[in-house]
C-alpha positions as CSV (number, residue, x, y, z in Angstrom):
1,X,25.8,7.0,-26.0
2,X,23.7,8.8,-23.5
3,X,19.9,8.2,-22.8
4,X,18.0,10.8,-22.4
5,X,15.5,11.5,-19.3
6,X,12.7,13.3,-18.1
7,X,13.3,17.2,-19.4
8,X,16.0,16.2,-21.5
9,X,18.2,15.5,-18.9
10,X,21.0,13.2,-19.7
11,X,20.7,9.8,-17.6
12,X,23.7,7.9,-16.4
13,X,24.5,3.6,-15.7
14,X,25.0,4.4,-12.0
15,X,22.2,3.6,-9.8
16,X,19.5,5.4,-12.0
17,X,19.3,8.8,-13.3
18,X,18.1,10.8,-10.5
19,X,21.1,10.4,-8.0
20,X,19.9,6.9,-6.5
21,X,21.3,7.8,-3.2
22,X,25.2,8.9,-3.9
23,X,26.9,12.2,-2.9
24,X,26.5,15.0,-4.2
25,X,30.3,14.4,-5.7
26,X,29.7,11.1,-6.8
27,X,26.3,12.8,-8.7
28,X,28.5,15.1,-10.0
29,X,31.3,13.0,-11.5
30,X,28.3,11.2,-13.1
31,X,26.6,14.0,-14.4
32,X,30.1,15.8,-16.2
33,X,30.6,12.2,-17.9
34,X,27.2,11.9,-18.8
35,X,27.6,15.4,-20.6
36,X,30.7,15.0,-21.8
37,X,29.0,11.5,-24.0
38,X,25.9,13.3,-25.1
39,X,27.9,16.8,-26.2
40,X,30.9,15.1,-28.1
41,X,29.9,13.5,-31.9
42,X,31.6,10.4,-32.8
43,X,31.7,9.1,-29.1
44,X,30.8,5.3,-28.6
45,X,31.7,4.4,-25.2
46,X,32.7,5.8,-22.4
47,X,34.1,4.6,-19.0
48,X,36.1,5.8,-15.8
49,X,38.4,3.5,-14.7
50,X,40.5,2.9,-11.2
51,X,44.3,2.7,-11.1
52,X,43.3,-0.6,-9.8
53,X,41.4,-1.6,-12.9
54,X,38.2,-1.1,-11.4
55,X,35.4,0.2,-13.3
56,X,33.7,3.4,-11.3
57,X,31.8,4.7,-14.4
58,X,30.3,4.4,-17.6
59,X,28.0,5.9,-20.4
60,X,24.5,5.2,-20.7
61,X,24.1,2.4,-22.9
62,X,27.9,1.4,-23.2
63,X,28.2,-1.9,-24.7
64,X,31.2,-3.3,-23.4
65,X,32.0,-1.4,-20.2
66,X,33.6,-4.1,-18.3
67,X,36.0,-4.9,-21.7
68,X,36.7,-1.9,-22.3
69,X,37.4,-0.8,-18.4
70,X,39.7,-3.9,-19.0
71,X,41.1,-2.7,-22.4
72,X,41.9,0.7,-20.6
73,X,43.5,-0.4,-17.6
74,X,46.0,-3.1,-19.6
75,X,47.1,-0.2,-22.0
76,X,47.6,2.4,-18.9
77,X,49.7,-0.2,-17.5
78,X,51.9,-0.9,-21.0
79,X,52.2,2.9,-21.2
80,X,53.7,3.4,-17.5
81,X,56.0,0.8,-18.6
82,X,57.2,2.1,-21.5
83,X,57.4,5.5,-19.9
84,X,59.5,3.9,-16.8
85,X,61.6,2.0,-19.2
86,X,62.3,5.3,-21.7
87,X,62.5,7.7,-19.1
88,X,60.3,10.0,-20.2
89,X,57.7,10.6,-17.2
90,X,54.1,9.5,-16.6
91,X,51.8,8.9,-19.6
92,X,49.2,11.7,-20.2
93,X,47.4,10.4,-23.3
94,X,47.3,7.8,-25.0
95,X,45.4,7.3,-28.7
96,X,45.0,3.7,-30.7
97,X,43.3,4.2,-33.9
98,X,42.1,1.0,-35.5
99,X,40.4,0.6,-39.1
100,X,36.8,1.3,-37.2
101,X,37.6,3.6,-34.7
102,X,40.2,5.3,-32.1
103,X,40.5,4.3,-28.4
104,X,41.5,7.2,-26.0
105,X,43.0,7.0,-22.8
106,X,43.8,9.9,-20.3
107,X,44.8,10.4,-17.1
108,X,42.7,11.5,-14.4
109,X,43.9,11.3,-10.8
110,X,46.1,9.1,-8.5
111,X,46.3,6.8,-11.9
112,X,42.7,6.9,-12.8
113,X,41.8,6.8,-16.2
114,X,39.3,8.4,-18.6
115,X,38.8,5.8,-21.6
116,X,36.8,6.7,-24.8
117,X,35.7,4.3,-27.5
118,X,35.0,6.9,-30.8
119,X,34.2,6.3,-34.4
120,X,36.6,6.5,-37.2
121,X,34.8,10.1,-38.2
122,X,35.2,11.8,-34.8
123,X,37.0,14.6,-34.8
124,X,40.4,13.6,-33.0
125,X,41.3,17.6,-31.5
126,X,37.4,18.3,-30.1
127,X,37.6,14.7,-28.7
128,X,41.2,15.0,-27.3
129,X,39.8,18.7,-25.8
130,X,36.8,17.8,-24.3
131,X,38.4,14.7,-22.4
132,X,40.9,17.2,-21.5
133,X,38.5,19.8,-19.6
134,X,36.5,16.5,-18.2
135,X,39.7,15.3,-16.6
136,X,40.3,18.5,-15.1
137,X,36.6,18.8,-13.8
138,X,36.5,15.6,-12.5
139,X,39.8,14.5,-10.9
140,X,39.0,17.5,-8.3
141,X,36.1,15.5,-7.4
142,X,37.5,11.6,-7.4
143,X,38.6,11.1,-3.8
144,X,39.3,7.9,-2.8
145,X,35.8,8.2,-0.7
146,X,34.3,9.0,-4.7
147,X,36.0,6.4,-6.3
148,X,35.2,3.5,-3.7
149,X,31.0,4.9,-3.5
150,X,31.2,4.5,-7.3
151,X,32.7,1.5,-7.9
152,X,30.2,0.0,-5.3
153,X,27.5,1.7,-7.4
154,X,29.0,0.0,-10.6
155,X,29.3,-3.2,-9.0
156,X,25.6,-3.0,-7.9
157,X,24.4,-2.5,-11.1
């Protein structure tokens, strides 16, 4: 869930709303996430995380960010084993649906990870799309320069 700011503007759980001092990438990674949570219905929680298992980036107002970023990364790293041990490539997506709600998982970049926590009422295809043109706008901008500026902002928080 986002908050809203001043004007409307969606505000993200990165070193305050207005920037707070990151690059003009790192703003920008911020701000498509921040959109993507306050455009999408159904969406609960929403986080980036590193191949690592780092958290870089969550959702206004996510809950459990730091279980979920752990959630993510564990089920990235089932997934690439099953992939390895089938044969069948890398894992693009990856959906659990539970009796209150599906958990999506999607790769970004260099093993980064786009994880979504939705309600049972979401609409799986908009969800599924819209994480799909988020990845693609944002894994242009995670460089390993992004990724390590946000994680420090995450870690500040």
């Amino acid at each position: 869930m986002t908050v809203r700011g001043a004007a409307g503007a969606p505000a993200m759980a990165l070193g305050g709303a207005d920037g707070g001092g990151v690059s003009q990438d790192a703003h920008k990674v911020r701000w498509l996430l921040s959109d993507f949570a306050s455009g999408v219905r159904g969406l609960q929680d929403v986080v980036v995380v590193s191949s690592d298992g780092l958290l870089l980036a969550a959702s206004e107002g996510a809950r459990r960010a730091e279980d979920l970023a752990a959630v993510v990364s564990g089920l990235v790293s089932l997934g690439a084993g099953a992939a390895r041990v089938l044969g069948n490539g890398s894992v693009k997506q990856t959906i659990v649906t539970m009796d209150g709600g599906h958990l999506f998982l999607m790769a970004i970049s260099d093993g980064s990870c786009l994880g979504v926590h939705a309600s049972l009422d979401c609409d799986l295809s908009v969800v599924a799309y819209q994480m799909a043109l988020l990845v693609e706008r944002a894994g242009h901008a995670l460089t390993p320069e992004v990724r390590s500026e946000l994680h420090r902002a995450m870690a500040a928080r």
